[in-house]
C-alpha positions as CSV (number, residue, x, y, z in Angstrom):
1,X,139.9,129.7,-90.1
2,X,138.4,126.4,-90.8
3,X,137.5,125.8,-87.0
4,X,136.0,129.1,-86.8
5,X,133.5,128.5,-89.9
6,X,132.8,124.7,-88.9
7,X,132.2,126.7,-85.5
8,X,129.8,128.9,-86.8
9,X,128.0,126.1,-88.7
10,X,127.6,124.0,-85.8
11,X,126.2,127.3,-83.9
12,X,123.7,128.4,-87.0
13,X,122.5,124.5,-87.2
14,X,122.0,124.4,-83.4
15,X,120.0,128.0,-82.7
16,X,117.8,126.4,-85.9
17,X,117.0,123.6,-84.8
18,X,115.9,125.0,-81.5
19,X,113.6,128.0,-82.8
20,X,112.0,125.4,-85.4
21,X,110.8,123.5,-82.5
22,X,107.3,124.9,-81.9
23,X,105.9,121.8,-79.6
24,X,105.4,123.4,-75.4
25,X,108.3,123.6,-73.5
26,X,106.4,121.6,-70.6
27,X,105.2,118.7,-73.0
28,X,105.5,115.3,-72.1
29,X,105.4,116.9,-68.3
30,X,101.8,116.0,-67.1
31,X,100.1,113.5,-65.7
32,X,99.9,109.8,-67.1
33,X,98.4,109.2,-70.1
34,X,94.4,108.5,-69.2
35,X,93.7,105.7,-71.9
36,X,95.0,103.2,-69.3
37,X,92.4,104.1,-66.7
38,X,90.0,102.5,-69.1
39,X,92.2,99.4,-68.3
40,X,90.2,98.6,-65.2
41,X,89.6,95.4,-64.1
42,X,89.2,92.9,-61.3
43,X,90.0,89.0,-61.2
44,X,90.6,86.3,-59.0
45,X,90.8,82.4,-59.9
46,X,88.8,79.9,-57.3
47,X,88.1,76.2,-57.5
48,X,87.0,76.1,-61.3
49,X,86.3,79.6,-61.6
50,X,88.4,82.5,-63.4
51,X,86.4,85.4,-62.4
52,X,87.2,88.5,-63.8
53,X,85.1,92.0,-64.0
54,X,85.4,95.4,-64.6
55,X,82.3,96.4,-62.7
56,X,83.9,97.4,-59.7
57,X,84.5,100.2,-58.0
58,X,86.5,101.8,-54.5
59,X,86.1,104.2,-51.8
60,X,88.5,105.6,-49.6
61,X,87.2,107.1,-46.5
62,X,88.2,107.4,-42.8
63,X,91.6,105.3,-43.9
64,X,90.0,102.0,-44.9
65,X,89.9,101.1,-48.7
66,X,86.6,99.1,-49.8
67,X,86.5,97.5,-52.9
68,X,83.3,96.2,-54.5
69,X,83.5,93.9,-58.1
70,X,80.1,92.3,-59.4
71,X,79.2,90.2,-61.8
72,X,76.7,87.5,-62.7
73,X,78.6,84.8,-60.8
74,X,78.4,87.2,-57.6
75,X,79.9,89.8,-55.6
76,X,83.1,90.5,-54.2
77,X,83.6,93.1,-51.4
78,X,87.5,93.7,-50.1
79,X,87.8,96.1,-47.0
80,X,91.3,96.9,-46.0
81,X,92.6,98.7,-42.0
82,X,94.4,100.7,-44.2
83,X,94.4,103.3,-47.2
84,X,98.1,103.3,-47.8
85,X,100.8,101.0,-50.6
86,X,101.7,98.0,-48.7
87,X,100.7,94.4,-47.4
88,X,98.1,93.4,-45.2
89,X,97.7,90.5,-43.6
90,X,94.7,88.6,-42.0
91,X,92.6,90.7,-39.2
92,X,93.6,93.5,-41.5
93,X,91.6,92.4,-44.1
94,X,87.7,90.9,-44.5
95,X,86.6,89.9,-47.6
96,X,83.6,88.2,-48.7
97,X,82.3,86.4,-51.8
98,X,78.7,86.0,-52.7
99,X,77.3,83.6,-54.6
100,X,73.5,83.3,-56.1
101,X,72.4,79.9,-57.6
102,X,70.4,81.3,-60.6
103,X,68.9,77.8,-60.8
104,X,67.9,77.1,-56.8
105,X,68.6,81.1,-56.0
106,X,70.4,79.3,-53.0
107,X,72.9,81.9,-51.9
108,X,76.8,81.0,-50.8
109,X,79.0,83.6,-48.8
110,X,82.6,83.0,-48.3
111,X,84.7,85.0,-46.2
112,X,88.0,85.7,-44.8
113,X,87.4,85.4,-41.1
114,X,86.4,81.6,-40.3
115,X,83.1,81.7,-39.0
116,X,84.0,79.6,-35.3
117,X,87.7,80.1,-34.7
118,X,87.7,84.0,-36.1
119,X,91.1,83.1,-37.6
120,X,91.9,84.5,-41.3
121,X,94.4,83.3,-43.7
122,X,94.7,86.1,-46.5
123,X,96.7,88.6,-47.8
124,X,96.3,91.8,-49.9
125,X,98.7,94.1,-51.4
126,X,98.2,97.4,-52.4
127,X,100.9,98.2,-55.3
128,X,99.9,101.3,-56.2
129,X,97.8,104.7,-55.3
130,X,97.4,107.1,-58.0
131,X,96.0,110.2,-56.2
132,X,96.0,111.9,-59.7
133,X,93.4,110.2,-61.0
134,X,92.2,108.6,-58.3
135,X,92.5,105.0,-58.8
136,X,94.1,101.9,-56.7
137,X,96.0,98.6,-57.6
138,X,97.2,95.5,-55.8
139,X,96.7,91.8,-55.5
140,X,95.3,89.6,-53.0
141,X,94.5,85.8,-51.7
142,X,92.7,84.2,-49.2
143,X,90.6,81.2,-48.1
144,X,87.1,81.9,-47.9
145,X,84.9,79.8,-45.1
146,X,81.5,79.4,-45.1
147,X,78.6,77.6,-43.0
148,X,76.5,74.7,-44.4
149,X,74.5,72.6,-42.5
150,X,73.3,69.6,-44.1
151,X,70.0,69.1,-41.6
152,X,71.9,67.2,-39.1
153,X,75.7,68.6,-38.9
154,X,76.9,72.2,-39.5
155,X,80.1,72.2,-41.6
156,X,82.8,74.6,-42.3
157,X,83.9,74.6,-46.3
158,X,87.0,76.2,-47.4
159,X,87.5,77.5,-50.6
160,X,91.1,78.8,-51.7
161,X,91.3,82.4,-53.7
162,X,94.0,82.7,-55.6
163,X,95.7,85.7,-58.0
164,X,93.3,88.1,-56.8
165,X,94.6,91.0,-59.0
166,X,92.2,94.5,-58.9
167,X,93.8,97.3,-61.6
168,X,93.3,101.4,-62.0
169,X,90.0,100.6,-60.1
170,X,88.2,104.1,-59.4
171,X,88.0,105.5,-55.7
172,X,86.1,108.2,-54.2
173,X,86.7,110.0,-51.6
């Protein structure tokens, strides 16, 4: 008799338990939470330079991911062969940096592919793709080349990108 009445307790505290809970029985089974898509950003170290933005925005179209980040030190621009999670490598991938001299309003570009040889030494990885909400994340590196001519010579200068990191960075379509 004991085991049936410790039964029946167990029963009576269970079926309460369960019709006292009033939350939806498909809570917690959405999307992601949306206050980390405020969390975008875009950065990448060079030379002296930590540049980090979150003035940047994506597009998607035709399979090729661009990727644009401004600020007042200048403008990145990262185009991608490819739309999909995964690494690229080199003639999958041009990027270019622009640089404006507030001072002299000389302007720099750096990009990916060397200007004579056409070679390219960079990588980018896109880590994630959240069709959802529509944003993209990844890292990415590279040397950037540029032309300067100094009245007599034309010169190639490298300049090494590193931890290129671009987070929940908005695409359309």
């Amino acid at each position: 008799m004991k085991n049936f009445l410790r039964f029946a307790l167990v029963l009576f505290v269970s079926l309460g338990v369960i019709s006292c809970d009033t939350e939806p029985l498909d809570d917690g089974l959405g999307g992601s939470d949306n206050s980390s898509i405020t969390d975008k950003f875009f950065a990448v170290n060079f030379g002296s330079v930590n540049y980090k933005t979150s003035d940047v925005v994506a597009t998607i179209k035709n399979g090729v991911l661009t990727i644009a980040a401004e600020d007042s030190d200048g403008t990145f621009v990262v185009k991608t062969l490819g739309a999909a999670t995964g690494t690229y490598n080199n003639s999958q991938i041009d990027i270019t940096y622009t640089y404006t001299d507030s001072d002299t309003g000389e302007t720099e570009v750096y990009t990916s592919v060397h200007p004579i040889s056409t070679t390219s030494n960079s990588q980018l990885t896109i880590t994630s793709i959240d069709y959802q909400n529509q944003t993209v994340s990844g890292t990415f590196q590279f040397i950037g080349y540029r032309l300067f001519n100094d009245g007599e010579n034309t010169y190639v200068i490298e300049m090494i990108f590193t931890q290129g990191t671009f987070l929940n960075i908005p695409y359309e379509l």
